[in-house]
N, C-alpha and C positions, 0 to 999 in steps of 0.2 A: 803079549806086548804091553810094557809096563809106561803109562803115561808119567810124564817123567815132570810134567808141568800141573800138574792137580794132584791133593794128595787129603785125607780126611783125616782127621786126628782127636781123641778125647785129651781133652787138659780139665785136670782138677787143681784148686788151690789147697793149703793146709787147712788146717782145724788149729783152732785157737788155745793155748794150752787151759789146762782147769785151775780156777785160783782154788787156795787153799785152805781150810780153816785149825787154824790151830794157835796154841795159845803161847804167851810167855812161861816161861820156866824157869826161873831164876832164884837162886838163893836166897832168902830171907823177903821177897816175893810171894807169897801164895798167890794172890789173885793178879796174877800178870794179867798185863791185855792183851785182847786179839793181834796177832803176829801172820796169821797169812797171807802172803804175796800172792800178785795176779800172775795170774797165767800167760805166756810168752805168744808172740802175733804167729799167725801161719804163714807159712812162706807166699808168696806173691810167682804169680805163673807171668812171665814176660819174655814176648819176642823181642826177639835183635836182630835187627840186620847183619850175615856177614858176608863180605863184598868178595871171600874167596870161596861162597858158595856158586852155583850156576844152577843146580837142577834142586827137583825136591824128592829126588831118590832115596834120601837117604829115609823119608816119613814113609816108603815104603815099607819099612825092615822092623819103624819102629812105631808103634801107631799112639801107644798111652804114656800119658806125662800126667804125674803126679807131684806137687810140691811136697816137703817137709811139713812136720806139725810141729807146732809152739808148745814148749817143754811145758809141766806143773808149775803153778807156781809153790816158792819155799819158804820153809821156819824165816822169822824174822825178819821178815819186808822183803824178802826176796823172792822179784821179778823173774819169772823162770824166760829162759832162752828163745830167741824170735830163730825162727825158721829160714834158713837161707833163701831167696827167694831164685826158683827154678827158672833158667835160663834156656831158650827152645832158639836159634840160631837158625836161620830162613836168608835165603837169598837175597838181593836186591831185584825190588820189585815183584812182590809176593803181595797179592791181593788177599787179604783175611774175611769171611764170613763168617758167618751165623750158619752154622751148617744146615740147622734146623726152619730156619726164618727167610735163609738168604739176605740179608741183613748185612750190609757194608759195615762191617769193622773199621776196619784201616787200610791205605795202601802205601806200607812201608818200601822206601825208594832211595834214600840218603846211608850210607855206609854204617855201622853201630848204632843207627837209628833204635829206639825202644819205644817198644807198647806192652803196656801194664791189662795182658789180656782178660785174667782173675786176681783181683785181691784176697790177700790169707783172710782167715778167720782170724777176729778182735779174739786177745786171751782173755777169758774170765777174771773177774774180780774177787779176789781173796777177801777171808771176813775179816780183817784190819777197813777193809772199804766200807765195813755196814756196824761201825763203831758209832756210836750217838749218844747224845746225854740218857735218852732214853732207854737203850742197849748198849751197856757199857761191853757185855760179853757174848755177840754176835756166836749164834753158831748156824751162821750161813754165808755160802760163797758161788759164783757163777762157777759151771763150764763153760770150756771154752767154745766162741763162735764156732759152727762148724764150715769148712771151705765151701767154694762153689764150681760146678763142674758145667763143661757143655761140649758140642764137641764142633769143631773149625772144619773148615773149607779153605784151604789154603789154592790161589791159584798163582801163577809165576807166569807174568808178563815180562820179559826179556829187555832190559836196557840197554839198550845198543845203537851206535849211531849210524850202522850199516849193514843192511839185510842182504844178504846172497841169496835169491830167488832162482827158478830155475826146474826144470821137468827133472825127475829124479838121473841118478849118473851122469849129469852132466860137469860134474867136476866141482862142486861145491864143497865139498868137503877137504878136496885135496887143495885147492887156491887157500883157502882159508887156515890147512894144515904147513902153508911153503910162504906164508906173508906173516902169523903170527906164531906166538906163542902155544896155540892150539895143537892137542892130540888126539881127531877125531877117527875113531874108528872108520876104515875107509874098505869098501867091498863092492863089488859090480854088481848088486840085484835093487830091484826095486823098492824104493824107500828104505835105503841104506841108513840113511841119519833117521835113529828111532826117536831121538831128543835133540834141541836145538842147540846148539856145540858154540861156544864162546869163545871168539880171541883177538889178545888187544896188541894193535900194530902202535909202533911208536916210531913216528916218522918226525922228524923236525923238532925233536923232545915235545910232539904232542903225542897223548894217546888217543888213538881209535878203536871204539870198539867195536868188532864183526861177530853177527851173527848169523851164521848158517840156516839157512829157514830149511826145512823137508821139504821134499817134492811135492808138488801138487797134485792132484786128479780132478779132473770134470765129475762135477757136482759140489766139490768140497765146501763151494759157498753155503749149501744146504745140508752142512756137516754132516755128509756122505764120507765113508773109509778115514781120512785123518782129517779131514776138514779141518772142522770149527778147532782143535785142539792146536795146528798148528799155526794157521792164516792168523791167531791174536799175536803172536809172536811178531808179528809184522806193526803191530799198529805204533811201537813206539821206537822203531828207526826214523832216521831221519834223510837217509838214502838208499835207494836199492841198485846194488847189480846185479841185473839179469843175465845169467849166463846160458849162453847156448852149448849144447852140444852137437861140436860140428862135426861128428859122425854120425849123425841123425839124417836117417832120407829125407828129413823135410825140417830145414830147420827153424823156414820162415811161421812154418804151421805150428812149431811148438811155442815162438816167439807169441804169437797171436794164441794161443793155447794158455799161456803163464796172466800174458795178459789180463783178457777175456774173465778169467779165474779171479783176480785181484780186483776188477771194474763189477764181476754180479757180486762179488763180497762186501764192498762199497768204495763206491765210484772217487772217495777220499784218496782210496792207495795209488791212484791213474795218478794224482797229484804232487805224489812225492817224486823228485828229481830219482831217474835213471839212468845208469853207467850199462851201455850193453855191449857185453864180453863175447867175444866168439873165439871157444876152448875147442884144444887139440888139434891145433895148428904144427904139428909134427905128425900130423897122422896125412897121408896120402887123399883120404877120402875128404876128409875137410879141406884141405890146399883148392880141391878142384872146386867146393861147392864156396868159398871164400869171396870170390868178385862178385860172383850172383848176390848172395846173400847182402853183401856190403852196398853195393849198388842200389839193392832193393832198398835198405835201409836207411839210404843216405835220401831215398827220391822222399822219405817221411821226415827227414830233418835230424836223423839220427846218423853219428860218428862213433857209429862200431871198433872199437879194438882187438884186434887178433892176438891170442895168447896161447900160451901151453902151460898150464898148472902144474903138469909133469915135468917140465924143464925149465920152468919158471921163466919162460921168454914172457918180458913185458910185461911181469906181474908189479913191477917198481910203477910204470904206467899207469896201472889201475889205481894200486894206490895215491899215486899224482891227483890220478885225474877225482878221489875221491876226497882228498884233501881240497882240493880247489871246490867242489859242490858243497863240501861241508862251509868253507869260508866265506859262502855268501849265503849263508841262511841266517838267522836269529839265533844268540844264543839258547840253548835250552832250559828250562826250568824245570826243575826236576815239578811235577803235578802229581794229584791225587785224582784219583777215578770221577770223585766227584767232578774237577772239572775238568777230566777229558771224558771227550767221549769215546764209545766203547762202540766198536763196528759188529755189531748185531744185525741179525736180516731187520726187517721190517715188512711187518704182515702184510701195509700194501705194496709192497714192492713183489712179490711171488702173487700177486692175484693178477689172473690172465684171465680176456673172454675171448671166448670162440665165434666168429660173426660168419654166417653164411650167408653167402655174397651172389651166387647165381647158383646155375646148376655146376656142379664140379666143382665151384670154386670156396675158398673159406679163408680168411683172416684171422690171425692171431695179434688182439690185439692184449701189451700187460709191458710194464716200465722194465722191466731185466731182460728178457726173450728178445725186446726189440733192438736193448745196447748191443744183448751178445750176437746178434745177425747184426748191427753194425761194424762187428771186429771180428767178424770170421773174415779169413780171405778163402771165398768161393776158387778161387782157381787150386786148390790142393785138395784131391782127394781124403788126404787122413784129416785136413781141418774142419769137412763137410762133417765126415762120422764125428769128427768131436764134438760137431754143434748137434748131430742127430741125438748124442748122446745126451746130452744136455735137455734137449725137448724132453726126452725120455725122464730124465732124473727133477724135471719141474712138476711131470704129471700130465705135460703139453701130449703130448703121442698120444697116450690114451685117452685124452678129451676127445682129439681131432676122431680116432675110433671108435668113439661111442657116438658124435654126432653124424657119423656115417659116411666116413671119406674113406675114396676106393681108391688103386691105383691109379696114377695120372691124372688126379687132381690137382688142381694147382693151390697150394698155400702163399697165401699174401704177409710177411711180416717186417714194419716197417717200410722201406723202399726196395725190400727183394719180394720177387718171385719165386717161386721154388716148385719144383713137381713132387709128389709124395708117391715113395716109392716104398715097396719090402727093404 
């Protein structure tokens, strides 16, 4: 599976052409002067933004970039030829490093945007340059600069002003493939979308742009299976709809499942406005679980829409209803890395202690374990495993078994209770 949003790449610049030494020659002349021209600049290695890239696929295929070299220079003052300077075409919103350093480059985000990653090598000085009352007849001349090389870290944060989030299948791909411009490869297994798929809706002669985010898994915060690669994709929307899928036995536990996922990655993405979709509303199985569902949701403050991405009921809706979120936000500014911040774990945020409380009993206490038992809902069986899994995937399970809890003890974390069971 080819990450479609990081890619490594060697860039070298030119070499600088060699100046030249040689003399005049000219009839009735014997002692011409020195006549050698410099040598030509090496081409210059520069990114560009372009705005009908989406992925960084394409540096899979191609890995090294080499500039042009600056010509000799020639007889008779002549400057030999500068080196085209090499053009390397990157997405918007393509983070650059120091592959070797980690070293923020730049974070190109503005359409034809340029960064002058390596300069060519200066051409050498031909011996016309080292002419003096002293050295009338110079027979010296540089070569030319030679280029400089290193190799990037390219990553591609996603500009988009609307994230489709969502447990995998649940119709992300296909909404986003019947609302825009979008041709995303669409298939019934898990983790369908391998790369985040772009498309821009033009409603009202505004453009929106949606991004498709991949499905989640418990852990991903602790970039477990596609974690960390996809969940950045997220940080620079400015709206999310979460879509359910309502052929799901449980769809309230996936809704708290997407969540949960978003809140231990950081508690930032809880804050971004969300539109929540309840997909395949022509399927029999979702019609019955639909009032439940909506009920539940509404008793949280939330006004669910019922859709069919396959038949496009209400997708004009969604888009309604994403245009009107977008119109009461700030406009955006396109930012550089430097002043956004970048949703990274934080090392105290994953430090948990184990407190033993009586006989049987023990507390977990640690700032993430405690949010995500505040957003499970205990009454669904698959949402309990989702959080056991989670204990699991922090290291929490196997603390609580090395400090020596047996069946039917009671775990204290936050304001729940909980028996610890096989």
């Amino acid at each position: 599976m080819a990450a479609f949003d990081e890619a490594k790449i060697y860039v070298r610049s030119g070499d600088g052409g060699d100046g030249l030494i040689t003399f005049r020659r000219e009839k009735y002349v014997p002692r011409g002067g020195p006549s050698g021209g410099d040598g030509g600049h090496g081409g210059d290695v520069i990114l560009r933004v372009n705005p009908k890239m989406s992925t960084l696929s394409y540096f899979h295929k191609k890995v090294h970039f080499k500039a042009g070299h600056g010509a000799r220079g020639g007889s008779s003052h002549k400057t030999g030829a500068s080196a085209e300077p090499l053009y390397i075409d990157v997405p918007p919103g393509t983070v650059v490093r120091d592959a070797e350093t980690g070293a923020l480059l730049v974070d190109l985000v503005k359409p034809y945007e340029e960064y002058v990653v390596l300069r060519g090598g200066r051409g050498g000085r031909g011996n016309a340059r080292f002419a003096s009352a002293a050295n009338q007849a110079p027979r010296i001349a540089e070569k030319g600069e030679p280029g400089t090389e290193m190799w990037l870290k390219l990553e591609l944060k996603l500009i988009a002003d609307v994230g489709i989030v969502g447990v995998p299948n649940a119709g992300k791909s296909t909404l986003l493939s019947v609302i825009s411009n979008a041709k995303p490869k669409i298939a019934n297994y898990p983790f369908t979308t391998l790369e985040p798929n772009l498309g821009v809706v033009v409603y009202d002669d505004q453009d929106i742009v949606f991004a498709d985010i991949p499905g989640l898994i418990e852990g991903a915060h602790m970039g477990v299976g596609l974690g960390h690669s996809f969940l950045r994709h997220v940080q620079r929307t400015r709206v999310l709809v979460h879509m359910l899928d309502g052929s799901s036995p449980d769809v309230l536990a996936d809704y708290s499942q997407i969540n949960t996922e978003l809140a231990l990655y950081d508690e930032r993405l809880r804050e971004k406005p969300q539109i929540v979709v309840f997909n395949k509303i022509d399927l029999p199985q979702a019609q019955a679980q639909w009032e439940l569902v909506r009920d539940r949701l509404k008793q949280e403050g939330i006004n669910a829409i019922a859709i069919s991405a396959a038949t496009r009921q209400n997708t004009l809706q969604v888009i309604q209803k994403v245009v009107e979120a977008l119109s009461h936000l700030p406009p955006v500014q396109p930012q550089t890395v430097d002043e956004l911040p970048l949703y990274e774990l934080e090392e105290d945020d994953v430090i948990f202690e184990i407190i033993r409380e009586g006989e049987g009993e023990y507390r977990v206490v640690g700032k993430r374990i405690e949010r995500a038992a505040a957003m499970t809902y205990w009454d669904y069986e698959d949402a309990v495993m989702r959080f056991q899994r989670i204990l699991e995937t922090l290291g929490i399970s196997q603390a609580l078994e090395e400090a020596g809890i047996q069946v039917g003890d009671t775990v204290y974390i936050g304001d729940y209770e909980l028996e610890w069971s096989e």
